[in-house]
C-alpha positions in Angstrom: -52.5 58.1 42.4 -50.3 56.8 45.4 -49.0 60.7 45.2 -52.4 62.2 45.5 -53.3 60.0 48.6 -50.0 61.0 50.4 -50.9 64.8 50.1 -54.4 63.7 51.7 -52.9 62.2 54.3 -50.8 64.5 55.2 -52.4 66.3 57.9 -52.9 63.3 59.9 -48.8 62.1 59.4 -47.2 65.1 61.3 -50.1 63.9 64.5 -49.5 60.3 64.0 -45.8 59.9 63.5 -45.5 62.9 66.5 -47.1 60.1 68.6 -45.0 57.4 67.4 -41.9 59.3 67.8 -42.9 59.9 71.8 -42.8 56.7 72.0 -39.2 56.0 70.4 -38.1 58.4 72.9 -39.4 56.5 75.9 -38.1 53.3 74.9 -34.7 54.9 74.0 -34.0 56.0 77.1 -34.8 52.7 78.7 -32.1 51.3 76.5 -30.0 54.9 77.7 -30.5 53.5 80.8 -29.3 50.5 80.8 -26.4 51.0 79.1 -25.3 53.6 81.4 -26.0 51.3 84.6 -23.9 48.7 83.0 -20.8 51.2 82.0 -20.9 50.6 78.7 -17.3 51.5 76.7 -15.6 50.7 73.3 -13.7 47.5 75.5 -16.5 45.9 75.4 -16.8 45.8 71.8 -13.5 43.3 71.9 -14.3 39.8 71.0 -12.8 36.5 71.9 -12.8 33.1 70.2 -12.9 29.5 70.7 -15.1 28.7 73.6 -16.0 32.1 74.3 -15.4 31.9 77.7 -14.9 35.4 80.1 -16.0 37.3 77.1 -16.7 40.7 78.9 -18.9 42.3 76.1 -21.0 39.2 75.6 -21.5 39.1 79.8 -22.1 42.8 79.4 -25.0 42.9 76.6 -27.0 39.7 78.1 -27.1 42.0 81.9 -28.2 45.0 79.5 -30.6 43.0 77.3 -31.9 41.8 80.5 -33.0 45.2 81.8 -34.7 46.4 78.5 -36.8 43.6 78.6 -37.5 43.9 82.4 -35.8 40.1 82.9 -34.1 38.8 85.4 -31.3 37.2 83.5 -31.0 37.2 78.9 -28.4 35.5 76.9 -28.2 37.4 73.1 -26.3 34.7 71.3 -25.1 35.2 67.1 -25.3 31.4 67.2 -29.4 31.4 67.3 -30.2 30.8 63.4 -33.2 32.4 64.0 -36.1 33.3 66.4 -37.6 29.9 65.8 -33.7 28.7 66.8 -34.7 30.4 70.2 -37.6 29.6 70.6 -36.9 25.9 70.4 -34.0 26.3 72.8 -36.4 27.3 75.0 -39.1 24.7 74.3 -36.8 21.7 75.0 -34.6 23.1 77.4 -37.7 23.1 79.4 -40.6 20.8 78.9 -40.0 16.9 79.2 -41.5 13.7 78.6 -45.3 14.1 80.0 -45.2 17.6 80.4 -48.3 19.4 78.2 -47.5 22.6 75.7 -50.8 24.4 75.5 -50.8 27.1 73.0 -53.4 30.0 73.6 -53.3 32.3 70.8 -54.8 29.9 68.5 -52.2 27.7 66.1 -48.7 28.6 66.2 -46.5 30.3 63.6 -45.7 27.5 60.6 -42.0 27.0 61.5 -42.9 25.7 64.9 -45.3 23.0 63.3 -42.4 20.8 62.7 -40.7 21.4 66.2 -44.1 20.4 68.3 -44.7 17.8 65.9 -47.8 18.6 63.8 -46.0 18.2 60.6 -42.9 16.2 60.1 -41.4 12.7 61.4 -38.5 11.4 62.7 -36.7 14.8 63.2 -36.8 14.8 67.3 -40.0 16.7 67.7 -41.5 17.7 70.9 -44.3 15.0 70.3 -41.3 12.2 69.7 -39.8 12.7 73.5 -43.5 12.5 74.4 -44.3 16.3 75.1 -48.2 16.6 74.7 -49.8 19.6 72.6 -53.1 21.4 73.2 -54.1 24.5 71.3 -57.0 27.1 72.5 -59.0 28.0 69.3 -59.4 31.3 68.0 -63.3 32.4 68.8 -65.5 32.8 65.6 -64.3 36.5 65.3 -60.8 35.3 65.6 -60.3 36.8 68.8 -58.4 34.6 72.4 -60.9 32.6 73.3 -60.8 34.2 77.0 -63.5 32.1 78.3 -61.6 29.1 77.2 -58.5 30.5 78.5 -60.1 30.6 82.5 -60.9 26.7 82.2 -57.6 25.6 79.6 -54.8 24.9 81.7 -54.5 21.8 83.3 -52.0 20.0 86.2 -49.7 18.7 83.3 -49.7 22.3 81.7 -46.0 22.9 82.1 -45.9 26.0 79.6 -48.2 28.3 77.8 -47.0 29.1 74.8 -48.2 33.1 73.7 -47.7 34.0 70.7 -47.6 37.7 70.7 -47.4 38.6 67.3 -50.5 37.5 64.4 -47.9 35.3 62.2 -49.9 34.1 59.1 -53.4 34.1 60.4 -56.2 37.1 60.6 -56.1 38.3 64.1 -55.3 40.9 65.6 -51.7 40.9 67.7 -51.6 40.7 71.1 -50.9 44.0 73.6 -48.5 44.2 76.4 -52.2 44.2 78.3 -53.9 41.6 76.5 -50.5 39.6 77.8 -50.6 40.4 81.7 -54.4 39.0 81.3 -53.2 35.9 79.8 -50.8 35.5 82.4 -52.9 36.5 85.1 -55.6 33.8 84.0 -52.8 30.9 83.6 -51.5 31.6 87.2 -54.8 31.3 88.6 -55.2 27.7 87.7 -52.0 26.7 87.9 -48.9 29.0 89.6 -46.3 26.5 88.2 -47.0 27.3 84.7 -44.6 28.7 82.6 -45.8 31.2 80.6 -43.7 31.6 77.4 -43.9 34.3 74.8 -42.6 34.3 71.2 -42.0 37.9 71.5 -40.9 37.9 67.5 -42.1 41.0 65.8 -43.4 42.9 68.7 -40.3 44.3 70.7 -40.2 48.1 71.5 -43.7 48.7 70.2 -44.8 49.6 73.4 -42.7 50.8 76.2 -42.6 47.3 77.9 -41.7 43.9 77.4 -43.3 40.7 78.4 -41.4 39.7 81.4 -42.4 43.5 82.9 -46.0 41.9 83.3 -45.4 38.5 84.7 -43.8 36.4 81.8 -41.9 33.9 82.7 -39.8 33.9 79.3 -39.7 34.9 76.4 -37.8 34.6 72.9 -37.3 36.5 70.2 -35.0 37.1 66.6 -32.1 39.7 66.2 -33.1 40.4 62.6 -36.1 41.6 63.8 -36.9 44.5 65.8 -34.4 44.0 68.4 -31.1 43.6 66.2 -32.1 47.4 64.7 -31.8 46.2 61.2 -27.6 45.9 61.3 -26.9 42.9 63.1 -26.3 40.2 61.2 -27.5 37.2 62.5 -28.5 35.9 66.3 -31.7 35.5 68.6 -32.1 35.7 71.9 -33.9 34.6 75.1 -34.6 36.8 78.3 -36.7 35.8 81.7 -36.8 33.8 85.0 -32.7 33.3 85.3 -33.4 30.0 85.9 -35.3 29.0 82.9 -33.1 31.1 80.5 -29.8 29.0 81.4 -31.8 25.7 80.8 -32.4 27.3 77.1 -28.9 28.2 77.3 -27.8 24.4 78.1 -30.0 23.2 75.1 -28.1 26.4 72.8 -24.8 24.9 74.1 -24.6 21.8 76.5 -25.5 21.0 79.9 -22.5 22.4 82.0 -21.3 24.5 79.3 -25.1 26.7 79.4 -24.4 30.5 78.8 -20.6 30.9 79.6 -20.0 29.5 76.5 -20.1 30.8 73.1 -18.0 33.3 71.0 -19.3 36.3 69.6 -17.0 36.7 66.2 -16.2 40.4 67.2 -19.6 41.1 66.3 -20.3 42.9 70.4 -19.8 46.5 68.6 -23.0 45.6 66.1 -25.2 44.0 69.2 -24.7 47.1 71.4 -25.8 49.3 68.4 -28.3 47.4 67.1 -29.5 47.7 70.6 -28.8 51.3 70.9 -31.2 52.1 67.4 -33.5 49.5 68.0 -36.2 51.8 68.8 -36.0 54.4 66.2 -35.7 51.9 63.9 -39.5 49.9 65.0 -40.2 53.7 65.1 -40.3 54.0 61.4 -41.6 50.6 60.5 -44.6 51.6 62.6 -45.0 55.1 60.6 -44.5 52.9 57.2 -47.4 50.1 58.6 -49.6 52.6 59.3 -49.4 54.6 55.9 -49.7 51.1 54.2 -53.0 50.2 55.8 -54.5 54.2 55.4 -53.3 53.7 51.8 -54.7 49.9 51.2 -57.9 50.5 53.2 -58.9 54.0 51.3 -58.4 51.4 48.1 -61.3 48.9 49.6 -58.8 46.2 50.6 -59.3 44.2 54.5 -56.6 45.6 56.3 -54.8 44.4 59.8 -54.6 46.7 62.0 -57.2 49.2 60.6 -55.3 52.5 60.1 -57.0 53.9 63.0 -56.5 50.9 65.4 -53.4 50.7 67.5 -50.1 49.2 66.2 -49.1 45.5 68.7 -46.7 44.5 66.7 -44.2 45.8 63.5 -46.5 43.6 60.8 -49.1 45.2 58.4 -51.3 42.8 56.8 -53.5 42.9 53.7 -56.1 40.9 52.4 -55.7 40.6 48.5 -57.8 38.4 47.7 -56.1 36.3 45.1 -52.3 34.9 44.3 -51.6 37.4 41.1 -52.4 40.5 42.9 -49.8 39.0 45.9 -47.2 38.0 43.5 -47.4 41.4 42.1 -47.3 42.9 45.4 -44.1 41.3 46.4 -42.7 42.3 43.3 -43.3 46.1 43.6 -41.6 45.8 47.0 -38.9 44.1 45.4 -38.4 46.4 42.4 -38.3 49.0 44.6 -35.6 47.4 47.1 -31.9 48.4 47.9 -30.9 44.4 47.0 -31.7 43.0 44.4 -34.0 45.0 42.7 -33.7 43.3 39.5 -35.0 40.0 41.1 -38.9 38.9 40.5 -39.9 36.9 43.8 -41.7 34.1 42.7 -43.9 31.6 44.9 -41.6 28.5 46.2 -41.1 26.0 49.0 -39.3 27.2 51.8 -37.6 25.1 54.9 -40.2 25.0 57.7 -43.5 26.4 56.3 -46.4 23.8 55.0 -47.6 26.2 52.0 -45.6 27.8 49.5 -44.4 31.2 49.5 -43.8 34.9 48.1 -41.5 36.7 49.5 -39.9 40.7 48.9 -36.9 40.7 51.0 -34.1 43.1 48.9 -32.5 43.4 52.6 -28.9 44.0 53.5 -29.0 40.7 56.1 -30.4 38.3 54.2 -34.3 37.5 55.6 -33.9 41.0 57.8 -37.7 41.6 58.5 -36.4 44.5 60.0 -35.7 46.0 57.2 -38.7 46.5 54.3 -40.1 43.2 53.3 -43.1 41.5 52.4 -44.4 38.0 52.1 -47.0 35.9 52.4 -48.1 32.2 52.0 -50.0 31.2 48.6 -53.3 30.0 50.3 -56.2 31.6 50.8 -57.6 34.4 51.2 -54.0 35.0 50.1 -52.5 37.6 52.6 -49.4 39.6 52.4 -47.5 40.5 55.4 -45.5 43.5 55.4 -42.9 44.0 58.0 -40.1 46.5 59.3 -38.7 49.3 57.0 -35.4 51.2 58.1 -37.4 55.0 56.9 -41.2 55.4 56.4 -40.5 57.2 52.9 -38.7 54.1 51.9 -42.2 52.6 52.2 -43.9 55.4 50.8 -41.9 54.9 47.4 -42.4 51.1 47.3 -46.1 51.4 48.2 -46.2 53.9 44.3 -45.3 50.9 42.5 -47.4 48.7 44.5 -50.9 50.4 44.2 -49.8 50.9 40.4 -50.1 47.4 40.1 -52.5 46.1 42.1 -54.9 48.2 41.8 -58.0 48.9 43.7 -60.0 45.7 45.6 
């Protein structure tokens, strides 16, 4: 029993989340920090509409964004659909006809498939306006090819594209470390290279960001880690000044860039989001690591291993087949504060090549955040847990899941 495991564990939680929670203080007071350098007060919780021009909160939170992430300049914009929004901002305001996108982490996340142009026609890909594509494979042991890496980039390499977190393949995510290598590497062959990271999933896990190791830019969702599981929609972009307006100008339009844009009196819930951002990745570490102590005692793959460190806010487990991952998501489901009464079942979705299952009883809708779970119906049929506002949330989610699952 799920019950029985927990008292096992138990000795090891108070040492593990102890460690966690050191960490949620370190990166709090960074946010602390930053806020206080930038006089943060209840006027700048006022909105403005229309254009969104001289909005003082909006001005405020990009300068404070900015210095969490260790940028030069950040615009955190509501009107970002999503982090694949942002990311895309970022792609075209950027590259252009002849420039080279050379992906190093092996093959990107699905939903950027369609914006490169690997999948899809005639929707103004980055292949269509003739941006070329390379991708460095994964080695056997689906590790960065670093060997590759030293020889990859090329005079038409404009950007690297680093995908920090694992997305929907087996590999591990990448460290703050494993980053400042990568860049390190690129800027050796080529010091004009833009090196871009889709920092989804992976913010305030360690106690830097990207940019504080040589990034030129990266991107990321607000319903992720970064929004603190109550803001309601947005994404945002943060590096080089210079390249983050010319994302900006693609968000908006040229001229208009990042003075434009109205935040829907929405500053108070960015700020906050902000503020618990930590504490809240905090927790969805303590619930990923109890779900892969619990998963790997009951002989399933597990990534990360319980005793391997945490890169990014995703859990994964191998399965094995699609009933014991529809049941999975199910459990999660039952067992969410949303629509609890809902049974997930496997369909297409906009973006993504295979079908999917997905547990996401969230309070903003595709928060993964907040306690979800999904995975694509291929093999060797994966689910991906993510976020989770309380570890003990997790803990009595996981009671129905085991229950149904079973051991491997």
């Amino acid at each position: 029993m799920i019950s029985l495991k927990l008292e096992n564990l138990e000795d090891g939680l108070f040492s593990i989340f102890s460690g966690i929670d050191a960490q949620v203080k370190e990166n709090l007071q960074r946010v602390l920090t930053a806020f206080r350098r930038y006089r943060i007060g209840s006027h700048h919780f006022a909105g403005v509409t229309g254009y969104g021009h001289d909005d003082l909160g909006r001005q405020a939170l990009d300068q404070v964004f900015a210095e969490v992430m260790g940028a030069e300049a950040a615009i955190v914009r509501v009107q970002f659909v999503s982090g694949t929004h942002a990311i895309a901002c970022a792609l075209y305001g950027i590259l252009r006809p002849g420039d080279e996108l050379l992906a190093v982490a092996g093959h990107p996340y699905d939903t950027l498939e369609e914006v490169i142009g690997l999948r899809g026609k005639n929707q103004g890909s980055l292949a269509e306006f003739g941006v070329t594509y390379r991708e460095l494979d994964l080695t056997p042991a689906n590790s960065l090819d670093w060997e590759g890496l030293a020889m990859a980039v090329g005079a038409k390499t404009r950007m690297v594209l680093i995908q920090r977190s694992c997305g929907y393949s087996w590999r591990p995510s990448l460290t703050i470390a494993e980053i400042e290598r990568i860049v390190r590497l690129v800027k050796q062959q080529n010091p004009q290279t833009i090196c871009f990271v889709d920092n989804c999933y992976g913010e305030f896990v360690e106690n830097r960001e990207p940019p504080a190791v040589g990034a030129d830019l990266i991107a990321g969702s607000l319903i992720k880690n970064p929004g603190g599981t109550i803001v309601p929609a947005g994404g945002y972009v943060a590096g080089r000044a210079d390249l983050v307006e010319a994302a900006a100008c693609r968000l908006t339009a040229p001229g208009v860039g990042s003075s434009g844009g109205a935040t829907f009196d929405q500053n108070r819930l960015l700020f906050q989001g902000l503020f618990l951002a930590p504490q809240m990745v905090g927790e969805a570490m303590k619930g990923n690591w109890l779900t892969a102590q619990v998963f790997h005692q009951l002989g399933y793959p597990v990534k990360p291993l319980p005793d391997a460190p945490q890169r990014d806010v995703i859990q994964a487990i191998q399965l094995g087949s699609p009933e014991k991952l529809i049941a999975f998501c199910r459990a999660i489901q039952q067992n969410s504060p949303i629509g609890s009464y809902l049974d997930p079942v496997p369909a297409e979705m906009p973006g993504y090549e295979s079908q999917l299952v997905m547990a996401g009883g969230t309070f903003i809708d595709g928060s993964t955040s907040e306690f979800s779970a999904d995975g694509p119906l291929r093999e060797p049929y994966v689910v991906y847990c993510q976020g989770g506002t309380h570890w003990t949330h997790v803990a009595i989610a996981l009671e129905t899941a085991v229950a149904v699952v079973g051991p491997a």
